[in-house]
Backbone as CSV, one residue per row, in Angstrom:
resi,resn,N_x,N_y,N_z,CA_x,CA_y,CA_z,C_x,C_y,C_z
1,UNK,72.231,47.435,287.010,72.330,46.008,287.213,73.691,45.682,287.824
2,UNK,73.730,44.839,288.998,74.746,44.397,289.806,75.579,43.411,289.001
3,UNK,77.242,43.148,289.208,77.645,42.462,288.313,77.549,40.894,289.185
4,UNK,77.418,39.648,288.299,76.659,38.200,289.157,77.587,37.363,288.783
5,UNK,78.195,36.677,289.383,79.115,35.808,289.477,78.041,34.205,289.819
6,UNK,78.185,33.225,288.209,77.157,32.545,288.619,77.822,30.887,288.263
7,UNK,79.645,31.253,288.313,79.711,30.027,288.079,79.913,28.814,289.262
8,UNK,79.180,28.725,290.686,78.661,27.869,291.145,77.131,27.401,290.965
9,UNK,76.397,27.600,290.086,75.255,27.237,289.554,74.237,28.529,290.241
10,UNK,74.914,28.876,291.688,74.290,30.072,292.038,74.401,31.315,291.743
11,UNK,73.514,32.318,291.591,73.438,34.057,291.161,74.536,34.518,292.592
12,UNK,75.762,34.763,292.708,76.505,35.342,293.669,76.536,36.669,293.433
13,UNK,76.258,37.810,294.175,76.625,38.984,293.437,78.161,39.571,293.790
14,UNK,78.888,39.828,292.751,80.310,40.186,292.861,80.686,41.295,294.469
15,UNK,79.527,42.310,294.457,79.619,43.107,295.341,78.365,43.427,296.413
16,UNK,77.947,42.768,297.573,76.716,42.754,298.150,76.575,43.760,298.785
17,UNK,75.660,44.781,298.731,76.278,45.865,299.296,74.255,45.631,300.947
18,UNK,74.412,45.231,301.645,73.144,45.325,302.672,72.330,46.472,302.734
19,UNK,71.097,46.610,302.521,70.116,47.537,303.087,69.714,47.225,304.151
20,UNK,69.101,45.837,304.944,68.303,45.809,306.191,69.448,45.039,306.693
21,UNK,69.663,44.623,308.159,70.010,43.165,308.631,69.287,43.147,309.294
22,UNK,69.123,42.013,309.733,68.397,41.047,311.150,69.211,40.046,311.874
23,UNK,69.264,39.663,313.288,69.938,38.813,313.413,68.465,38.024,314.420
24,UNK,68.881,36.824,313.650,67.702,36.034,314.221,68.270,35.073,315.730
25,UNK,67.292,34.321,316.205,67.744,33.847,317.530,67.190,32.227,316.889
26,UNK,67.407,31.187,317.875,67.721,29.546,317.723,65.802,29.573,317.595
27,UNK,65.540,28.819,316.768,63.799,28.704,316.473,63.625,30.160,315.446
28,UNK,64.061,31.137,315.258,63.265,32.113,314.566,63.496,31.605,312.827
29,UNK,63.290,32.152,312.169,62.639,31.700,310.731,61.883,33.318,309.879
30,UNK,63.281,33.582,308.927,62.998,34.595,307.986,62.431,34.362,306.491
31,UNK,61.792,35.284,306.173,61.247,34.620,304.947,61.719,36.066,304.213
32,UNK,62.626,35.643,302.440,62.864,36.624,301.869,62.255,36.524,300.704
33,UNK,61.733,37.122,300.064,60.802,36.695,298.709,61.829,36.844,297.373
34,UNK,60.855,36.172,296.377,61.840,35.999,295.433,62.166,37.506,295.019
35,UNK,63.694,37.254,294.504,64.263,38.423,293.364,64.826,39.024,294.283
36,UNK,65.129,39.242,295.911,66.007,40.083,296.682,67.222,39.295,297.199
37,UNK,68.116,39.964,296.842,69.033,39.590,297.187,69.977,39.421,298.943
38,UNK,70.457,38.550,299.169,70.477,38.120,300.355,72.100,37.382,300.819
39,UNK,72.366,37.862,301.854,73.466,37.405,301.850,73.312,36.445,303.798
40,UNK,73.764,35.500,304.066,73.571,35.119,305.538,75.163,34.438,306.080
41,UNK,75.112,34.768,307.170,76.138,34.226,307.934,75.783,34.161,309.579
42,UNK,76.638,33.025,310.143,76.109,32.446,311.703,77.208,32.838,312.044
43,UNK,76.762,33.894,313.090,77.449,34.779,314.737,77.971,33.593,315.779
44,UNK,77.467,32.255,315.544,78.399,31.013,316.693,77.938,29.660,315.809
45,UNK,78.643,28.339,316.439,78.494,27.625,315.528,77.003,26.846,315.780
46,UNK,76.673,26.479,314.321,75.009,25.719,314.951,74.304,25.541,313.112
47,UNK,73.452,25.642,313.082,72.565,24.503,311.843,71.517,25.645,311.412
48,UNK,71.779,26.357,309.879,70.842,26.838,309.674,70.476,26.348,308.293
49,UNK,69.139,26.328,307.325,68.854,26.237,306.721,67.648,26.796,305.492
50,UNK,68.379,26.649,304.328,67.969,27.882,303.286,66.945,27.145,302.265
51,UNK,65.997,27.295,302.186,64.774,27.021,301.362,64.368,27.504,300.450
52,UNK,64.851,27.245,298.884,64.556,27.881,297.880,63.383,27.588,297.218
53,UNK,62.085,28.126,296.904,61.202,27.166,296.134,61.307,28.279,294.422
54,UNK,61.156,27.299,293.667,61.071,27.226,292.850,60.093,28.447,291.715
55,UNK,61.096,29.201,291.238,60.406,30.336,290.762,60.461,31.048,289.146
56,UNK,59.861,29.930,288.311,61.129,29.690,286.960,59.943,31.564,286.514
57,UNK,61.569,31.406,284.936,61.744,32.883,284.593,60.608,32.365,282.899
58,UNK,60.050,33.458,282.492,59.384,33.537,281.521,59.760,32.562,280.401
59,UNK,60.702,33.092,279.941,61.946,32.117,279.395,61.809,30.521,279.789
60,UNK,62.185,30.205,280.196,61.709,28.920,281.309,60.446,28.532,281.206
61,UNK,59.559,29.082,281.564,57.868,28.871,281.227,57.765,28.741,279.833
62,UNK,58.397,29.225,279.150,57.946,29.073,277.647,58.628,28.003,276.833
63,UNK,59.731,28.121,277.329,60.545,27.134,276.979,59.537,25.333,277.125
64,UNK,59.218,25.373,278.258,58.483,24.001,279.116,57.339,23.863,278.367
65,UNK,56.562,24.964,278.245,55.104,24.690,277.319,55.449,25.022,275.878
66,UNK,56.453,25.226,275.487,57.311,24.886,273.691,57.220,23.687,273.621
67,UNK,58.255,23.089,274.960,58.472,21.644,274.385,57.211,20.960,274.268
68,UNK,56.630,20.744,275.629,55.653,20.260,275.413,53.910,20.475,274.385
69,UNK,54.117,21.358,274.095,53.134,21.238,272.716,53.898,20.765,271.690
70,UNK,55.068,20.773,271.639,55.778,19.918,270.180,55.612,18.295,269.876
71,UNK,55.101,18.165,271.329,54.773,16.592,271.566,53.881,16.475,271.301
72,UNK,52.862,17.204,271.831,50.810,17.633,272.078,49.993,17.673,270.823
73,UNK,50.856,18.402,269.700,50.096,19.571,268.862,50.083,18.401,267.737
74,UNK,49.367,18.674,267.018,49.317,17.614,265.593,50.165,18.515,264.708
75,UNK,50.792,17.598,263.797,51.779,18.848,262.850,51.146,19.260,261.534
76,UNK,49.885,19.054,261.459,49.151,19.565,260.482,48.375,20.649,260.592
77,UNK,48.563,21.138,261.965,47.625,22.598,262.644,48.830,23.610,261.968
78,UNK,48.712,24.201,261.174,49.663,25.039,260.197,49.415,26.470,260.388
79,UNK,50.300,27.372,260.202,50.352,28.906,259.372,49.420,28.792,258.173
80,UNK,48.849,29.449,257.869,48.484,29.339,256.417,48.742,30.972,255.707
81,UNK,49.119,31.257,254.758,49.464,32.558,254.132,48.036,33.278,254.065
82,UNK,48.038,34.467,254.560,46.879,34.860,254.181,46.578,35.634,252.793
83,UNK,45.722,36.246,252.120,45.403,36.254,250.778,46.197,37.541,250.706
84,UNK,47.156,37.710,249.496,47.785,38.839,249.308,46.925,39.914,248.441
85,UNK,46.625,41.111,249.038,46.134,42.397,247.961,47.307,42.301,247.225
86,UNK,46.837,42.808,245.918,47.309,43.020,244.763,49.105,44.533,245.277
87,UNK,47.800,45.515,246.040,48.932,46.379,246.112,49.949,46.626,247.202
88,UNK,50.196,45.110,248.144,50.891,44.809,248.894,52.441,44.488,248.817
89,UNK,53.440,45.037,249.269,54.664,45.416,249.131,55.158,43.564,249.425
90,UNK,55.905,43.361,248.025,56.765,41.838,248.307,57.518,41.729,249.699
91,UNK,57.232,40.602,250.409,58.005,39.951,251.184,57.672,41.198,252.410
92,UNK,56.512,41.761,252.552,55.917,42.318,253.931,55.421,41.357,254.621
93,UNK,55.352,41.164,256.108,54.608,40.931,256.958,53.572,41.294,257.392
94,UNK,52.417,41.153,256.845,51.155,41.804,257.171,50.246,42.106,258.889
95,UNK,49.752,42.863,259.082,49.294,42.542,260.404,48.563,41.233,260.508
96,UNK,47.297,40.768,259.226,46.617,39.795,259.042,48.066,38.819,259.433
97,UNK,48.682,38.326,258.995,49.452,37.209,259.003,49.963,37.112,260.578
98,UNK,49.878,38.416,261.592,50.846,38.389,262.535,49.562,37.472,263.708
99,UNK,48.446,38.369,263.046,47.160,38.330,264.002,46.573,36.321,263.527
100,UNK,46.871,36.026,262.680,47.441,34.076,262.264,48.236,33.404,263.397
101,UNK,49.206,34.280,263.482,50.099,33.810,264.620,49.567,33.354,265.715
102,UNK,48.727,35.077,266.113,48.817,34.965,267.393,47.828,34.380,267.945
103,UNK,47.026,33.795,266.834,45.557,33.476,266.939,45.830,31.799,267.191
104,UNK,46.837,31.546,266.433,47.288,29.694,266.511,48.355,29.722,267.579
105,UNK,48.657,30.412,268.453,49.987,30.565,269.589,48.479,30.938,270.875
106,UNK,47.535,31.240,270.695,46.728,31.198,271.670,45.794,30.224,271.741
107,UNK,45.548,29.261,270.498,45.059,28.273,270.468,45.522,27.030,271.241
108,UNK,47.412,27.359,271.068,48.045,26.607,272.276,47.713,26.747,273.751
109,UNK,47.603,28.288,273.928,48.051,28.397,275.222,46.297,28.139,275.822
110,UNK,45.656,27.757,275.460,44.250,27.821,275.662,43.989,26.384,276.113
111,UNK,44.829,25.428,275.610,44.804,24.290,276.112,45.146,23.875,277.327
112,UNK,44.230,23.821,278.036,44.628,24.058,279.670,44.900,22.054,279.972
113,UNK,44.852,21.425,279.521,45.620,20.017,280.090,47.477,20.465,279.621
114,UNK,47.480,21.122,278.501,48.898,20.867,278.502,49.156,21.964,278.828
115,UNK,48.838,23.025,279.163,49.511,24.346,280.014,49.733,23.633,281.447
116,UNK,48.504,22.762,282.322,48.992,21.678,283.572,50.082,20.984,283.408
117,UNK,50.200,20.096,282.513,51.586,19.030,282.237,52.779,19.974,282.223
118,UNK,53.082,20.865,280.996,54.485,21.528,281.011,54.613,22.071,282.088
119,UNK,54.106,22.936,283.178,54.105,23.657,284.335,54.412,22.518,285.773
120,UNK,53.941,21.780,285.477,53.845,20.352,286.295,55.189,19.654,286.227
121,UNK,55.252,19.314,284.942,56.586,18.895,284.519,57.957,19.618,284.897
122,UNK,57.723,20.984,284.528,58.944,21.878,284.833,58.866,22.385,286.707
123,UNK,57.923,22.671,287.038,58.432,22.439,288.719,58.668,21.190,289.494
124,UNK,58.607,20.302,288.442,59.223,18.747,289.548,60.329,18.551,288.758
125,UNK,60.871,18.820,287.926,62.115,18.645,287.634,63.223,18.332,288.586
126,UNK,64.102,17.202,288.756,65.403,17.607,289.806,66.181,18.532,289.824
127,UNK,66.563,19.286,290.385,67.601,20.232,290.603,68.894,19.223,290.042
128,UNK,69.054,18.093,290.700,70.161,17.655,290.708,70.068,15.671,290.729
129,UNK,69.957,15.359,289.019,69.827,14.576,288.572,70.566,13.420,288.662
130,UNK,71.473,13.370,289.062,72.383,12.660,289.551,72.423,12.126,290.642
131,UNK,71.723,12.810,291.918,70.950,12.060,292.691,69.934,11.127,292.986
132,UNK,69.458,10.843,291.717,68.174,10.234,291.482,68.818,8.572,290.500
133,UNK,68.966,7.649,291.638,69.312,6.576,291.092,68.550,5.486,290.780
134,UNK,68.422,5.207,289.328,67.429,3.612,288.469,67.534,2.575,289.149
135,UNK,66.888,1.886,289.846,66.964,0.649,289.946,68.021,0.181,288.375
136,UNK,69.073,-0.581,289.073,69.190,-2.144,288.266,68.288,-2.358,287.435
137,UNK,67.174,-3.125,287.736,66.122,-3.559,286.946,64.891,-3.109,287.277
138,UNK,63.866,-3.036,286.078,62.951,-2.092,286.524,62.151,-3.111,286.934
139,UNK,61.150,-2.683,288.387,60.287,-3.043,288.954,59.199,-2.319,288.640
140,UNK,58.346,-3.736,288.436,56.500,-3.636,288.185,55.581,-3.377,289.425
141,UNK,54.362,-2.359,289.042,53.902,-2.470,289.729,53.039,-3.454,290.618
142,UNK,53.052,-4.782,289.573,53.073,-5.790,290.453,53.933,-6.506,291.312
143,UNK,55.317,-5.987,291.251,56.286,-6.371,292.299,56.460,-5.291,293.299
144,UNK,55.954,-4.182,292.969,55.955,-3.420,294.352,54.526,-3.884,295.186
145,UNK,53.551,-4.615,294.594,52.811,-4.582,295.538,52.694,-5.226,296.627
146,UNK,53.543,-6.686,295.807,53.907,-7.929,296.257,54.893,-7.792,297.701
147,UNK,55.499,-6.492,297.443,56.681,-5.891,298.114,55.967,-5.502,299.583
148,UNK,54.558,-4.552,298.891,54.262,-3.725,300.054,53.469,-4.772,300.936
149,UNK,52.570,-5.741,300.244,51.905,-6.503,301.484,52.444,-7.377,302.696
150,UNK,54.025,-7.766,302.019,55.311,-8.641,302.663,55.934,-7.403,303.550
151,UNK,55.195,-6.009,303.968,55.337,-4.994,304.956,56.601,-3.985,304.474
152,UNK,57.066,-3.681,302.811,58.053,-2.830,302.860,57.549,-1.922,303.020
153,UNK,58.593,-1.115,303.282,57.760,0.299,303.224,58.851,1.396,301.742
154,UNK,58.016,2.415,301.528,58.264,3.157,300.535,58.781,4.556,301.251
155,UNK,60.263,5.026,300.311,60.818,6.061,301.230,60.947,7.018,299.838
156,UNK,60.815,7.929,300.678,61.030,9.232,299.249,62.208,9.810,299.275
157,UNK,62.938,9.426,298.008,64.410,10.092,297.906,64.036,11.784,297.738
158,UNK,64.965,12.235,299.053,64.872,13.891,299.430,64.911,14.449,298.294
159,UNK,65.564,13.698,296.903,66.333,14.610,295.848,64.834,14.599,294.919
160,UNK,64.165,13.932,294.618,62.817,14.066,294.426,62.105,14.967,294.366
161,UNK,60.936,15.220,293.489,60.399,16.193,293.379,58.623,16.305,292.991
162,UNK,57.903,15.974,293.736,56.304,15.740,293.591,55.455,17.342,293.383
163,UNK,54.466,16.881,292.911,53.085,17.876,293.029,52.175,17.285,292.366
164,UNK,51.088,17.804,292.306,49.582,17.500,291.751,48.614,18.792,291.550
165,UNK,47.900,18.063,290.372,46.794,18.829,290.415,45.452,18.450,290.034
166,UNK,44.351,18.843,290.452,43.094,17.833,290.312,42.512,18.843,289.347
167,UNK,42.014,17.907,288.292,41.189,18.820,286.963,40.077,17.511,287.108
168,UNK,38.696,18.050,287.411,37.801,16.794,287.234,38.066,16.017,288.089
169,UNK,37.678,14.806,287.290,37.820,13.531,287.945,39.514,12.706,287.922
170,UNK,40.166,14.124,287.124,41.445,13.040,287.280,42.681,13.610,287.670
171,UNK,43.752,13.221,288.147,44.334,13.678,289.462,45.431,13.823,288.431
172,UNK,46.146,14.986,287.932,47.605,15.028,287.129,48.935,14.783,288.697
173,UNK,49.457,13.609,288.490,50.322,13.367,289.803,51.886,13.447,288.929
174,UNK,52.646,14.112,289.395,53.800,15.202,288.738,55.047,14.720,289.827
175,UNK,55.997,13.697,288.686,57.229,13.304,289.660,58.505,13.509,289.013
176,UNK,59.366,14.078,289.342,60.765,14.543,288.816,60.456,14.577,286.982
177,UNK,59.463,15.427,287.320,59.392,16.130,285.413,58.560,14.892,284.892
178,UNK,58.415,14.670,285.452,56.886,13.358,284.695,55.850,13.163,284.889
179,UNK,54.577,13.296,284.271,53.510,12.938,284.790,52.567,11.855,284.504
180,UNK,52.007,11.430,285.737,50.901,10.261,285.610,49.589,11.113,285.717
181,UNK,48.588,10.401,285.070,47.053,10.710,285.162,46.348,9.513,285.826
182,UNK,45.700,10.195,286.676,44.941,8.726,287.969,43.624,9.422,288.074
């Protein structure tokens, strides 16, 4: 393992050592997949740009569908002890008890509306929250409509973050870590 220097929010690696290069020309367009490491620099001056999409770590995934079943789950869906044999060693963990677990931890993950929401939720998240400024006062959707027929128009702050997904008849619409159902 390479040593990572990550206190600009980015994975820097202390020592980059290159296997391939390429040098691209004005219009060309490289694509590096996640997990390789990459280093770029421009041969004259001019405009290039780096496109990260979004590739969260296990950790991360679990973390997102934790929280969100803590919201989801009723708090009466319990562990329950399972029945102790007589000639069972105090304060063991039984397989029965593990196979409880894993049986109510798949009961979660089986719930496919909230496996959509946390996953939904956690790839629209902002990168960078601070870009994303409240109205003053909050506007209704009856004052935006009022807005849009008087010809405004609606602009999407770049810092923003959308997706969707259609289950059925109803559309999960996913905006900077929030979701609406339409």
């Amino acid at each position: 393992s390479t040593p990572v220097n990550a206190e600009s929010g980015l994975k820097i690696l202390d020592n980059f050592q290159a296997s391939q290069e390429y040098t691209l020309q004005c219009g060309d367009v490289l694509y590096i997949p996640a997990g390789l490491s990459h280093l770029g620099s421009a041969s004259e001056a001019g405009m290039s740009y780096s496109i990260g999409f979004r590739a969260p770590s296990l950790p991360e995934l679990l973390a997102s569908f934790s929280h969100q079943a803590v919201e989801s789950f009723d708090q009466d869906i319990r562990y329950k002890d399972p029945v102790i044999a007589p000639d069972q060693r105090p304060g063991e963990i039984n397989n029965s008890a593990l196979q409880q677990v894993k049986a109510l931890m798949q009961l979660a993950l089986s719930d496919e509306q909230l496996l959509i929401e946390s996953f939904g939720r956690l790839m629209t998240e902002p990168r960078i929250p601070e870009l994303l400024e409240a109205p003053e006062q909050e506007i209704t959707a009856e004052q935006i409509a009022v807005q849009l027929q008087k010809g405004l128009s609606l602009v999407h702050n770049p810092a923003s973050r959308f997706a969707c997904h259609y289950r059925g008849e109803t559309l999960y619409f996913f905006v900077n870590g929030e979701c609406l159902h339409i």
